[in-house]
C-alpha positions as CSV (number, residue, x, y, z in Angstrom):
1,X,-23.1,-15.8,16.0
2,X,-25.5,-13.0,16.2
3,X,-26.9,-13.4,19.3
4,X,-24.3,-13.7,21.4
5,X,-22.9,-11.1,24.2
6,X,-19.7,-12.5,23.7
7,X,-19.0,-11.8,19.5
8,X,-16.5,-8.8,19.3
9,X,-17.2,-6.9,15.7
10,X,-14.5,-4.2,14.2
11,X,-14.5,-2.9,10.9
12,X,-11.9,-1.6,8.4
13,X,-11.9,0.1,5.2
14,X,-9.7,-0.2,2.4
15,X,-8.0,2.4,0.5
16,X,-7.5,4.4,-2.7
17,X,-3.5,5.5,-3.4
18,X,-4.1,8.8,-4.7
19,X,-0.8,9.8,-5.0
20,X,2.5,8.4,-3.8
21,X,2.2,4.4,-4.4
22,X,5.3,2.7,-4.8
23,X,7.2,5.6,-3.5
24,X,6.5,4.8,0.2
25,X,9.4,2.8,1.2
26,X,11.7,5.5,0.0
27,X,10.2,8.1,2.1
28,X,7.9,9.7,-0.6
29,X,4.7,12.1,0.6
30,X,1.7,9.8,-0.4
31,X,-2.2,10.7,-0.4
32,X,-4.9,8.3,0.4
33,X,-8.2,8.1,0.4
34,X,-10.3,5.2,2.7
35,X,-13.0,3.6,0.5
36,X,-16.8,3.2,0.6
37,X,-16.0,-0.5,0.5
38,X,-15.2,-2.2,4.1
39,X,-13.5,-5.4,5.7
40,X,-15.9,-7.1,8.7
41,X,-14.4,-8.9,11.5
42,X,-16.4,-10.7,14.0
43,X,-14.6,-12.7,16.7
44,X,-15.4,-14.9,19.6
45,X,-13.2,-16.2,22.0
46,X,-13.4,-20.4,23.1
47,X,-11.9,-21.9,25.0
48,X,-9.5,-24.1,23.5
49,X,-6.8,-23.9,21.1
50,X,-7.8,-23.9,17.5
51,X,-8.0,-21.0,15.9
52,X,-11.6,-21.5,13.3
53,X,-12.1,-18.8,10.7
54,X,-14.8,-18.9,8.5
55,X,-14.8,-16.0,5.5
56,X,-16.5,-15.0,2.5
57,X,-14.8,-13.4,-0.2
58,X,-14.8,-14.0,-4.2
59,X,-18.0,-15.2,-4.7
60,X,-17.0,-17.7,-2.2
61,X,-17.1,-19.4,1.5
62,X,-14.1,-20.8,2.5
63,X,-12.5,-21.9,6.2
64,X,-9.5,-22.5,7.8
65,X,-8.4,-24.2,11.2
66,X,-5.2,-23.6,13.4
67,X,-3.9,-25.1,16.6
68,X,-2.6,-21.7,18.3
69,X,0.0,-24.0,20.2
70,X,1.8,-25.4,17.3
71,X,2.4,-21.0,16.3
72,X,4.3,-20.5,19.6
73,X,7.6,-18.8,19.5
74,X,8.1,-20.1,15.8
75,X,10.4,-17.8,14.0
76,X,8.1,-16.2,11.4
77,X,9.2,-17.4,7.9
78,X,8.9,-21.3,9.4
79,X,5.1,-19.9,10.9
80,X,4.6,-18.5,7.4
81,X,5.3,-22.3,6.2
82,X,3.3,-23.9,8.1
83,X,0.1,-21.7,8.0
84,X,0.4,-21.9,4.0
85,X,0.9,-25.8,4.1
86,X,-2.7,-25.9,5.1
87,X,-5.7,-25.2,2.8
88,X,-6.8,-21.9,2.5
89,X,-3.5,-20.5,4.3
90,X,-2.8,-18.3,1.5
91,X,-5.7,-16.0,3.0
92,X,-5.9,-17.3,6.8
93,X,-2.5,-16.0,7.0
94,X,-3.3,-12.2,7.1
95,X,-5.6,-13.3,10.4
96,X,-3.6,-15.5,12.7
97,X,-0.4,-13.7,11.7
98,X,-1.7,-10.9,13.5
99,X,-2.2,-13.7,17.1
100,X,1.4,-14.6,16.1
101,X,3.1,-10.8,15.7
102,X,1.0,-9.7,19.5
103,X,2.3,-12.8,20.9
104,X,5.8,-12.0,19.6
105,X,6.2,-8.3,19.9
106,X,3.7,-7.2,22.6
107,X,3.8,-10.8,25.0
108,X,0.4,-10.9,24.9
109,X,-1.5,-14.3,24.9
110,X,-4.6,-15.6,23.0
111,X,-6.8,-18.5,24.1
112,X,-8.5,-20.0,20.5
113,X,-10.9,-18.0,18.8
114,X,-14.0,-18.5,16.4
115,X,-13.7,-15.4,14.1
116,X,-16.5,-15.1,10.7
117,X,-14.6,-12.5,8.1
118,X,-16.9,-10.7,5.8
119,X,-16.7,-7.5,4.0
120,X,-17.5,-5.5,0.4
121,X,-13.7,-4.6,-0.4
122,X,-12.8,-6.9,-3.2
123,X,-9.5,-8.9,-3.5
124,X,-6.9,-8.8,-5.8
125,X,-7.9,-4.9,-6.7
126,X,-5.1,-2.7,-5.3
127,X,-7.1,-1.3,-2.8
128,X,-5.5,-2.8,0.6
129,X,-7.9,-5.5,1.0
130,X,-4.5,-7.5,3.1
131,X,-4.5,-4.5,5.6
132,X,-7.8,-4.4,5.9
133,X,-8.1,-7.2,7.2
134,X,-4.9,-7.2,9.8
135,X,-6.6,-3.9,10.8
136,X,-10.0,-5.2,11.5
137,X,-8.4,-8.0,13.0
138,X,-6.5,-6.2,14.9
139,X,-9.0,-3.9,17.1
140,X,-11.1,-7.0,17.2
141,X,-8.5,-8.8,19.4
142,X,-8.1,-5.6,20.8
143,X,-11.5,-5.8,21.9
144,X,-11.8,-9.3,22.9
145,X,-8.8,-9.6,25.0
146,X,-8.9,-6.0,26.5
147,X,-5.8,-4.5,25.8
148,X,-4.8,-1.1,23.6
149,X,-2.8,0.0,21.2
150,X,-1.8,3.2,20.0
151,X,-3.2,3.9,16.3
152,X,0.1,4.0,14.9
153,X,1.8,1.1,16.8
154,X,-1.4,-0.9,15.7
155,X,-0.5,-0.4,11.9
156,X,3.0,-1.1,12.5
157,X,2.0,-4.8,14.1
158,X,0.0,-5.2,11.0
159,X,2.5,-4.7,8.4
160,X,4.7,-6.5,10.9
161,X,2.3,-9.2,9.8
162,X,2.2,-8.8,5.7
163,X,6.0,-8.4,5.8
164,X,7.2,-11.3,8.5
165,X,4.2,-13.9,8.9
166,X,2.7,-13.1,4.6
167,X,6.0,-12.2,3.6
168,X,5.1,-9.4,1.0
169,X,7.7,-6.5,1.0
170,X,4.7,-3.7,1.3
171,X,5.6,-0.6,3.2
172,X,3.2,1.1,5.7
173,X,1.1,3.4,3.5
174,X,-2.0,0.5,3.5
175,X,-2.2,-0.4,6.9
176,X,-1.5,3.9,8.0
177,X,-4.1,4.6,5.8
178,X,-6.7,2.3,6.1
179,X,-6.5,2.7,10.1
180,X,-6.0,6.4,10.7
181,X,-7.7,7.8,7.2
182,X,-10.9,10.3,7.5
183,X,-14.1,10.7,5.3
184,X,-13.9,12.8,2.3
185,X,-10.3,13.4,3.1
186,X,-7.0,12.5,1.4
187,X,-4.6,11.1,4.3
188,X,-1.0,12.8,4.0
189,X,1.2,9.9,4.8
190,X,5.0,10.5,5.1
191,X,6.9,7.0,5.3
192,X,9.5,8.2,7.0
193,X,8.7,5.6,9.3
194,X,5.5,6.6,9.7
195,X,4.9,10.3,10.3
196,X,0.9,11.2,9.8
197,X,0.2,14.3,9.1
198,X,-3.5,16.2,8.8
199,X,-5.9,15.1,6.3
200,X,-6.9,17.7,3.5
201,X,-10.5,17.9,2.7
202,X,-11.3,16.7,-0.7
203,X,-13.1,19.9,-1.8
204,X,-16.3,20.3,-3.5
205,X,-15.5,20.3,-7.3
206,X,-13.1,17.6,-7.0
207,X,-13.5,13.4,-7.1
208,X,-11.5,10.6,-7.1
209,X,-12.6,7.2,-8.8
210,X,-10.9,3.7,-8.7
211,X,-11.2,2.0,-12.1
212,X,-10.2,-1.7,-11.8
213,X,-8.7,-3.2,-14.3
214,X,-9.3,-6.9,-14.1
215,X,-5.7,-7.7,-14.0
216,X,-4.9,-8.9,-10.0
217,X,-1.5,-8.5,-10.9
218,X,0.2,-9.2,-14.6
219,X,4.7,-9.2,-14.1
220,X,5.4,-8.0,-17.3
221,X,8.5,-6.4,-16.6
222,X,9.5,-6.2,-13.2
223,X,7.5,-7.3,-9.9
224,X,7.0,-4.8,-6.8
225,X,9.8,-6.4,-5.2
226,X,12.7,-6.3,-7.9
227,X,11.6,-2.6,-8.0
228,X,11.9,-1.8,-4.3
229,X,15.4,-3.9,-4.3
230,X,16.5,-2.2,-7.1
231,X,15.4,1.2,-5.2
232,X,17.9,0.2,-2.2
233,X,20.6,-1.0,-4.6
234,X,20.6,2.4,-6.2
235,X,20.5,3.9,-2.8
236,X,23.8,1.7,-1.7
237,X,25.6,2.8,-4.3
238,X,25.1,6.2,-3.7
239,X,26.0,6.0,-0.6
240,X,29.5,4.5,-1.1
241,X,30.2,7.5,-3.8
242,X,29.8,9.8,-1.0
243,X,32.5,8.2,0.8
244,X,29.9,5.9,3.0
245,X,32.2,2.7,4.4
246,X,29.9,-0.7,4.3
247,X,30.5,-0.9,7.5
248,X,28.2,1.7,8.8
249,X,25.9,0.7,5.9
250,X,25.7,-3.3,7.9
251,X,25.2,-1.0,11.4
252,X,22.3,1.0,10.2
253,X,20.6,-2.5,8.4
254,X,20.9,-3.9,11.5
255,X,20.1,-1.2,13.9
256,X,17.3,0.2,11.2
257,X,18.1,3.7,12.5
258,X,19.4,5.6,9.8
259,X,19.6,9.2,11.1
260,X,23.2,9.5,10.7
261,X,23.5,8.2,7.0
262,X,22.8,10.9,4.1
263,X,18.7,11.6,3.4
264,X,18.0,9.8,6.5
265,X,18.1,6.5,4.7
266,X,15.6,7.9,2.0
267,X,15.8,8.8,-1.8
268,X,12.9,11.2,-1.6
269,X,14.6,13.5,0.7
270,X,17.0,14.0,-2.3
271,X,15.6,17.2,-4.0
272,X,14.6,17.0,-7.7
273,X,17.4,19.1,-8.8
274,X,19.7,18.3,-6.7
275,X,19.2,14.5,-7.9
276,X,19.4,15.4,-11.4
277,X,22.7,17.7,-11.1
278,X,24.3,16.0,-8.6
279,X,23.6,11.9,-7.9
280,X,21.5,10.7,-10.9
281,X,24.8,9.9,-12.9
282,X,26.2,8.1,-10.3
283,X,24.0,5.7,-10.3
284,X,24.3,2.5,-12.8
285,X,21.1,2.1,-15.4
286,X,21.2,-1.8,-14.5
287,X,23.0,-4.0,-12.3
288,X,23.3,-8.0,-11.9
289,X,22.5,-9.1,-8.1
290,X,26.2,-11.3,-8.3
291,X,28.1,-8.0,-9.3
292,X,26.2,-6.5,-6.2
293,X,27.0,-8.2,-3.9
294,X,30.1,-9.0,-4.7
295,X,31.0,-5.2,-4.6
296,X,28.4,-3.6,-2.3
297,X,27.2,-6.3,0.1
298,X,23.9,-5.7,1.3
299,X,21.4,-2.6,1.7
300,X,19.9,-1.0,4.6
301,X,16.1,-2.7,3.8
302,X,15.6,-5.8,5.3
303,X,12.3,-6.5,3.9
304,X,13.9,-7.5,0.6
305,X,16.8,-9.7,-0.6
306,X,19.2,-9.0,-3.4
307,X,18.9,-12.1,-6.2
308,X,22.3,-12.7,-7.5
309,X,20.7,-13.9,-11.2
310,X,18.1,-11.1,-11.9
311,X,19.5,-7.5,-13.3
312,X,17.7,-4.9,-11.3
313,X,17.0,-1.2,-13.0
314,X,18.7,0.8,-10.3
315,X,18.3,4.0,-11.9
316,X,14.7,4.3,-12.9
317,X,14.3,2.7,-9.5
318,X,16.4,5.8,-7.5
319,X,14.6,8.0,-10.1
320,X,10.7,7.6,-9.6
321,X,10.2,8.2,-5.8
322,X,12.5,11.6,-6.2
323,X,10.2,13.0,-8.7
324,X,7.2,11.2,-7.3
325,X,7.6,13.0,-3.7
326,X,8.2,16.5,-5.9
327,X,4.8,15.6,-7.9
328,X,3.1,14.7,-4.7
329,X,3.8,17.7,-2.7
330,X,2.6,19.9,-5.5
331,X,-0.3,17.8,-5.6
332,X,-1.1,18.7,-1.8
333,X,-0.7,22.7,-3.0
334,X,-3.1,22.6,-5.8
335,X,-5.7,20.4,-3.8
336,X,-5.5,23.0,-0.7
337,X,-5.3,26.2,-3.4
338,X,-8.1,24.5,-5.1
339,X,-11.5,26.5,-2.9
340,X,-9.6,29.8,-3.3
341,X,-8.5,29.6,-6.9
342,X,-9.9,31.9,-9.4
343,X,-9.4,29.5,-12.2
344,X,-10.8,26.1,-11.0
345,X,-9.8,24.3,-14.7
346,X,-6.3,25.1,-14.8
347,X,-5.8,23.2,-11.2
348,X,-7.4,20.4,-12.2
349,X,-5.2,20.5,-15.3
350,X,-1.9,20.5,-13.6
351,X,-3.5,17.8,-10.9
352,X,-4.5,15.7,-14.0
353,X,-1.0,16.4,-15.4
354,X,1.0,15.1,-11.8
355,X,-1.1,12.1,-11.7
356,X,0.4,11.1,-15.2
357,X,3.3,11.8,-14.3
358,X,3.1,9.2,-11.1
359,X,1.6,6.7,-13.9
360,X,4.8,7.2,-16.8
361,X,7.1,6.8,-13.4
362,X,5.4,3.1,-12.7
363,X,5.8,2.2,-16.5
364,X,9.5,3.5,-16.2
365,X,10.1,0.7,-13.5
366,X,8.6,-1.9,-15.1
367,X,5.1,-2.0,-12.9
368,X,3.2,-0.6,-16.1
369,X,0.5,-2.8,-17.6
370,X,-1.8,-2.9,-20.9
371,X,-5.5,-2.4,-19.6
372,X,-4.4,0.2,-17.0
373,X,-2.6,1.8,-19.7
374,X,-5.8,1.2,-22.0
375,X,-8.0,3.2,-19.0
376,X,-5.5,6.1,-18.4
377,X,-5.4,6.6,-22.8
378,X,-9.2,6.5,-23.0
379,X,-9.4,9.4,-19.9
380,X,-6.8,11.2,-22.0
381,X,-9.0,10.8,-24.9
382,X,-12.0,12.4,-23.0
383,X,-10.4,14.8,-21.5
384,X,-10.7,18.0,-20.1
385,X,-13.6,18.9,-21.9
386,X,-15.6,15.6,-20.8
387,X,-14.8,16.5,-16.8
388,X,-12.1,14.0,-16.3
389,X,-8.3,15.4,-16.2
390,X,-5.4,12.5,-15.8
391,X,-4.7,9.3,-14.0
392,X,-3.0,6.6,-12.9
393,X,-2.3,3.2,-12.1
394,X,-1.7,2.9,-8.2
395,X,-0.5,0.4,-5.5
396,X,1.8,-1.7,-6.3
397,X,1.0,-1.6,-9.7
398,X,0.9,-4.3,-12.7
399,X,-2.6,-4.5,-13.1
400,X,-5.1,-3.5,-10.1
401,X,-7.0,-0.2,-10.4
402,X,-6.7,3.2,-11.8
403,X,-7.2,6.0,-10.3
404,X,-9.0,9.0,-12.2
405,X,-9.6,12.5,-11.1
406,X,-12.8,14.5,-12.6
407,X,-15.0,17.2,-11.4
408,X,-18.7,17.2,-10.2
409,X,-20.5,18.0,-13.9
410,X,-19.7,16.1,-16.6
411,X,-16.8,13.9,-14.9
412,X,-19.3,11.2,-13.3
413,X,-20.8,10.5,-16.2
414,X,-17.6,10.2,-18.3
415,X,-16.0,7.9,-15.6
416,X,-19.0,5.8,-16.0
417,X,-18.7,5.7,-20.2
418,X,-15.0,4.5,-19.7
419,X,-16.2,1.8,-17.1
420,X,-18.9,0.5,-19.7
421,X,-16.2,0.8,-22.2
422,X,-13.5,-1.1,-20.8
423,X,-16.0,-3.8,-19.4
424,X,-17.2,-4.5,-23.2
425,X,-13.4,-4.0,-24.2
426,X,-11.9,-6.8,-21.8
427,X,-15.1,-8.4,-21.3
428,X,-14.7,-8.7,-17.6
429,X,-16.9,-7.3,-15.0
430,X,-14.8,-4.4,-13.5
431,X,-15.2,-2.5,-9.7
432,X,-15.7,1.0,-9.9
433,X,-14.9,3.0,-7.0
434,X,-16.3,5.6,-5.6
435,X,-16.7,7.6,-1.8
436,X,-15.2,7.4,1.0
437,X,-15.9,6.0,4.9
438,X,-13.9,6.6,7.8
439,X,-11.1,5.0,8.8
440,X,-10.8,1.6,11.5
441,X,-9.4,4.1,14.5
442,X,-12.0,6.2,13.8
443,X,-15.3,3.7,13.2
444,X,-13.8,0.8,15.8
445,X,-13.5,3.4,18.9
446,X,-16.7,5.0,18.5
447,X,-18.9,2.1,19.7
């Protein structure tokens, strides 16, 4: 493919959740950092109808053939069905689910396409390697079929695609990030849908590392999507103790405009205290899907579905994204105080401090884990004194990566003694992470 006119590259990095995580879909402040590590997508239009992939990821090649016709105007659960009932389709679906969401929400038609994935973000790590690729994907069939989409509208299509066409319940922090994030910068992501503000400059003195754990994703208590249920259960219930009829509950799930309900539809606009004082003991410790619905209906999130035979944790579920969007907003503070502060130690400290926070918030919920808990104890055990100050597990939690903050002198080498340590300890080979590249917008429309 090198050699001809015709290929269309675009190129996406993944990301690093600083801060915020699981918090996104109820509105939370997040930070993220893009990674050194990147997603490449070349594509070539032909002119018939199968869609060919080819990709390499895993230590592996593997490929994957479509007929674009047979996608047409199929709702997108029985597309999802029939993409995975092909070899392959567990990954291919992140690719032509993005020809599938253009065609359905923009109109926009596709003749086939031969399109060779390759990249250095690995899988299975925590570190958006899904939206990656939809990104990528997406500005190369920007490219090859001459048509634009704003930044922001692009990431929306391609979490369209993991929730609809993959069907995973993620909300838009990956796909925001990886497209829109900046070098050496931490990208301020309010969820709320999807408000971007300015990245903040990682100052000198400061560094963020990703510590995988070897653990693609262990449910040892709850999975991402019981938690984010729960999260709206807890928000439902709330919302009837204030007097809110189901009626106008159904009308903002099916409108998705929540404006006129209380928080704007989100449990991080609750204040800390005000949550504590006022809502926290309204809202039941745990809760069976049956007696749910049965008395409550539905929520307002129609990513996820209420199971009537698994008890959800409503309250640790209502609880972690109002002290996680406190924590984070702090966080911002100290990392834009950080240049001008007189005592450089005692911000890290209280940095370090917030990010273990974040990480006792995911064990609360059930998306804890015993190797990421293993890493965040051994940075605890080296400490301040050994350059390294807190951190925790991030994404979507239960296994992944870690991430750790440390400073510039001792705090490289101690993140490499724990990664040599916790590879002889599980006796895996483990990713470490480290720098930064520039986000898709940013590297795609600059050639």
């Amino acid at each position: 493919m090198e050699n001809n006119n015709d290929i269309v590259s675009a190129l996406s990095p993944g990301r690093l959740d600083v801060m915020g995580g699981i918090a996104d879909y109820s509105g939370s402040l997040l930070l993220q950092m893009p990674i050194e590590e990147t997603t490449l997508v070349e594509l070539k239009k032909n002119d018939g109808n199968l869609i060919n992939i080819a990709a390499d990821f895993d230590g592996g090649h593997h490929e994957y053939s479509i007929e674009l016709s047979v996608l047409k105007h199929l709702p997108y659960r029985a597309a999802r069905e029939l993409i995975l009932a092909k070899k392959e389709g567990y990954w291919a679906v992140y690719i032509v689910g993005c020809f599938l969401v253009l065609e359905q929400e923009k109109e926009f038609s596709f003749t086939g396409a031969d399109i060779i994935v390759t990249g250095t973000i690995p899988t299975g790590k925590g570190v958006s390697s899904s939206a990656a690729v939809e990104i990528a994907t997406m500005h190369a069939l920007q490219k090859a079929y001459g048509f634009m989409l704003d930044p922001i509208e692009l990431a929306l299509l391609a979490q369209k695609v993991e929730n609809l066409v993959a069907g995973a319940a993620c909300g838009l922090m990956d796909q925001l990030s990886v497209n829109l994030g900046r070098k050496d910068h931490l990208l301020p992501i309010i969820c709320q849908p999807h408000h971007v503000m300015e990245p903040v400059k990682i100052p000198a003195g400061i560094l963020f590392f990703g510590l995988d754990s070897g653990v693609r994703h262990a449910v040892s208590g709850a999975s991402y999507s019981q938690v984010r249920t729960a999260a709206f259960m807890a928000y439902t219930v709330l919302l009837r103790t204030l007097g809110i009829e189901s009626a106008m509950i159904e009308k903002a799930r099916v409108s998705q405009d929540w404006d006129q309900l209380p928080f704007k539809g989100f449990l991080a606009n609750i204040p800390l205290e005000e949550f504590e004082q006022q809502y926290a003991s309204k809202i039941p410790e745990t809760m069976w899907g049956e007696h749910f619905i049965k008395d409550y209906g539905s929520s307002i999130d129609t990513i996820t579905v209420v199971n009537p035979s698994t008890e959800y944790h409503l309250l640790n579920a209502a609880y972690h994204p109002v002290r996680e969007n406190h924590r984070v907003k702090r966080f911002m503070e100290l990392l834009k105080q950080f240049e001008s502060s007189e005592d450089k130690k005692m911000v890290l400290r209280e940095m370090g401090e917030l990010m273990l926070g974040s990480h006792q918030g995911y064990s609360s919920v059930g998306l804890g884990e015993p190797v990421t808990q293993m890493i965040v104890d051994k940075v605890l055990e080296y400490g301040e004194a050994n350059g390294v100050y807190g951190a925790r597990i991030s994404g979507g939690g239960s296994g992944g990566t870690v991430v750790i903050i440390a400073d510039t002198e001792k705090g490289i080498n101690t993140v490499k003694e724990i990664h040599s340590f916790m590879q002889k300890k599980t006796g895996r080979e483990l990713y470490l992470f480290s720098g930064s590249s520039e986000g898709a917008h940013f590297i795609n429309t600059a050639n």
